[in-house]
C-alpha positions in Angstrom: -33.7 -7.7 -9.2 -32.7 -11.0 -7.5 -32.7 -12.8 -10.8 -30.3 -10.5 -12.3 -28.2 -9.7 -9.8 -24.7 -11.4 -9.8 -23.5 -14.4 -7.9 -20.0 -14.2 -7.4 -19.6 -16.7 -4.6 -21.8 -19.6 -6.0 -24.4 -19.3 -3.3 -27.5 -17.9 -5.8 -28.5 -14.4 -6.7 -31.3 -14.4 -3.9 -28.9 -15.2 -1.3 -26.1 -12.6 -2.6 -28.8 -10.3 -2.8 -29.2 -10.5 0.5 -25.5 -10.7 1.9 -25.5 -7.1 -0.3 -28.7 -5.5 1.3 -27.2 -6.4 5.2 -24.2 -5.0 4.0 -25.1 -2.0 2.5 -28.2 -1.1 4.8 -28.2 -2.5 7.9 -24.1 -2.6 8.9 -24.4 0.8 7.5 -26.3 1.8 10.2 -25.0 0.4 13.1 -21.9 2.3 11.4 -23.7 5.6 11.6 -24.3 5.1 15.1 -20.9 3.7 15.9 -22.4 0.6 17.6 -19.8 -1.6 16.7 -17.8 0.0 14.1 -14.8 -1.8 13.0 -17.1 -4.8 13.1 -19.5 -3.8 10.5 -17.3 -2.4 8.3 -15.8 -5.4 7.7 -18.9 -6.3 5.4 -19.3 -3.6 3.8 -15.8 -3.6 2.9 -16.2 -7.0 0.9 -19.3 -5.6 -0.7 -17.4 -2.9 -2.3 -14.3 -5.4 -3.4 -17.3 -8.0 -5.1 -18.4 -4.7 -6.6 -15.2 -3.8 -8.0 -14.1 -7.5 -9.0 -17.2 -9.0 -9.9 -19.9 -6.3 -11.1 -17.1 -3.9 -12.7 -14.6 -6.7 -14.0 -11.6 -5.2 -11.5 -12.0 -1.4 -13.7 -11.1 1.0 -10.8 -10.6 3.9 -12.5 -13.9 4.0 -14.7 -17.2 2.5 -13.7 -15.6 1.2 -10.7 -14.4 4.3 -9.0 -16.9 5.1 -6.8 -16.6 1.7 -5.7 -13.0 2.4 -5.1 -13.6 5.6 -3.2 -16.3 3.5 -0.9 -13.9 1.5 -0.4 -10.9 3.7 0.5 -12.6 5.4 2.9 -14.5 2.4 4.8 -10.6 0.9 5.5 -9.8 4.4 6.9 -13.1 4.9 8.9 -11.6 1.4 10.2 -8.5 2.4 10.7 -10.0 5.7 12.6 -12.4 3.3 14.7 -15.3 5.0 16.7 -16.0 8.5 17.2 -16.5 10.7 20.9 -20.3 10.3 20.0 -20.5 6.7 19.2 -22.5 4.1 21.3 -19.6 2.0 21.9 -18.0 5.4 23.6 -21.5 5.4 25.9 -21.5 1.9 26.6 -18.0 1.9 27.6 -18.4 4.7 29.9 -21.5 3.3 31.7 -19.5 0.0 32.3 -16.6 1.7 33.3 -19.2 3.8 36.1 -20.6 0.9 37.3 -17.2 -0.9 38.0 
């Protein structure tokens, strides 16, 4: 798939590949855990705009609207920021024991 997949930022399909797969997989679980929330999301927020610009020519309400929707609700999980049952929310209580 890396030779086919879309190079919007001039850097190779290999290396977009790549940016795609960390941002999709791997910020999307430290986003499940709520280790850093509003941190990961930024990537995965500019995965879905290249998806929408690049990969679905800007189309928002056809092939790009689930792009959209991803979207939508990563900048409100952004705005919301971490849950009770995050890891930031235990890391911040065990630092704020200790001290």
């Amino acid at each position: 798939m890396a030779a086919t997949f879309p190079d919007p930022f001039g850097i190779g399909s290999e290396a977009s590949l790549a940016i795609a797969i960390f941002g999709e997989l791997v910020c999307s679980l430290g986003f499940v855990v709520g280790f850093l929330p509003r941190l990961v999301l930024i990537p995965m927020s500019i995965a879905m705009i290249v998806a929408i610009l690049a990969a679905h020519g800007g189309e928002v309400f056809g092939e790009g609207e689930y792009a959209f929707l991803y979207l939508v609700v990563f900048i409100l999980s952004w705005i919301a920021g971490a849950g009770r049952y995050s890891v930031d929310r235990f890391i911040g209580n065990k630092v704020k024991n200790i001290g």
